[in-house]
C-alpha positions, 0 to 999 in steps of 0.5 A: 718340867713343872705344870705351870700355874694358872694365873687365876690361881693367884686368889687361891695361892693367897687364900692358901697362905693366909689360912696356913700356919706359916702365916703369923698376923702382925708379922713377916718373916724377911730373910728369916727375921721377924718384922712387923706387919700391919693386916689388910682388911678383907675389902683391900685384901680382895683388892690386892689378890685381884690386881697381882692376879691382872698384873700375873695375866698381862704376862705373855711368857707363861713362866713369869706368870707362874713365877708372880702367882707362886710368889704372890705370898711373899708380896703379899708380906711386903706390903702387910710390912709396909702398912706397918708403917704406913698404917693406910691401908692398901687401897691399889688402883683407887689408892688415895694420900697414903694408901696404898699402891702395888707396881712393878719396879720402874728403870726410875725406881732404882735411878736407871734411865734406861735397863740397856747396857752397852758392856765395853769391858768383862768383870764386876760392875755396879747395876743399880746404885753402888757402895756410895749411892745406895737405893733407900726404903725412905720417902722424904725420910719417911720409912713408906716404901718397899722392893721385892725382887722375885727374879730376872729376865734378860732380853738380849739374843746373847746374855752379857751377865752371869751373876748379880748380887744384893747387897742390903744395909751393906751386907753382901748376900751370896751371889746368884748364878744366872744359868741362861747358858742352860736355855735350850736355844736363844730364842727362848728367854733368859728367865732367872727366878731367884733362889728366894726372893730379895725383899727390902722393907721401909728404912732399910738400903740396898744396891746390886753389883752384877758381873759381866762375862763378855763384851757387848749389848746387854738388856737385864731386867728384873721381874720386881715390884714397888710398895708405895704411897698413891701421894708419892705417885700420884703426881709423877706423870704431870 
């Protein structure tokens, strides 16, 4: 089995990256596609190596942190597209107006109340939105906000699903096995990381079908987080 990371090699991972030439300044690469990217500057690239790395260290499972520390470049990228758009700056925990925030996906994100699933019947379902109600990239139609999912934990003894799919601008992308069949007893968790991560930027819409393979209760969460506006959270716990 691979040596984890330690968490506080988030700062190096990013460092790494940056300096590498798989880094392009004023783009990123997304599904293999250029997009533009607008860079941070030193001061709220600090910032953003030193909260993904707090938020990596909160793990209790050491396999989410290393999954978070490992993919911290492709973060990194979402939110240098993001800042495109936004053109504020990442500012975090001390974000203001249109700076901007890091967060890990909310149930209320992707317009959930809750990630508990009572499965009443096997066979293809919508998880989150659906064909006709898709999660869109846009805040008061304004291109400010993106996703990024790196993978999924289910936190059931008994997984009830065994694949989930993005389907991005109406594009279905191959299904995901999740192999949690494969764990060597239910008392370890179901940890899924995906193939490469799902990156979804401002103006762009997506929605994820997964498939249920028995009955019962069932509780898939993804590791994932939010690129937002501070404005457009600010007030959300008033």
């Amino acid at each position: 089995m691979p040596e984890l990371l330690r968490v506080s090699s988030v700062p190096d991972i990013i460092d790494t990256y940056v300096r590498s030439s798989d880094y392009s300044p004023g783009q990123a690469f997304i599904g293999g596609k250029g997009v533009s990217a607008r860079e941070l500057t030193a001061a709220e690239l600090a910032i953003f190596k030193t909260e993904l790395a707090i938020i990596a260290s909160r793990q209790r499972n050491q396999a989410i942190a290393d999954l978070i520390a490992r993919k911290a470049p492709r973060v990194l990228d979402l939110v240098r597209v993001v800042n495109y758009e936004t053109k504020q700056g990442f500012k975090g925990a001390g974000a203001r107006g249109n700076e901007l925030i890091l967060n890990p996906i909310r149930v209320g994100d992707v317009g959930r109340t809750t990630w508990f699933v009572s499965v009443t019947a096997s066979g293809a379902a919508n998880w989150i939105g659906s064909s006709a109600s898709t999660r869109g990239m846009t805040v008061s139609s304004l291109p400010v906000l993106g996703h990024i999912y790196l993978g999924f934990v289910d936190q059931v003894a008994t997984p009830k699903v065994d694949a989930v799919q993005l389907v991005k601008n109406g594009d279905p992308w191959p299904e995901e096995v999740l192999d949690f069949d494969w764990r060597g007893n239910a008392d370890e968790l179901a940890l899924h990381e995906l193939k490469q991560p799902w990156t979804i930027p401002p103006a762009e819409n997506y929605y994820m079908p997964v498939r249920y393979y028995i009955t019962g209760d069932d509780k898939l969460v993804p590791i994932a987080f939010a690129v937002k506006r501070a404005t457009d959270v600010i007030a959300a716990l008033a």
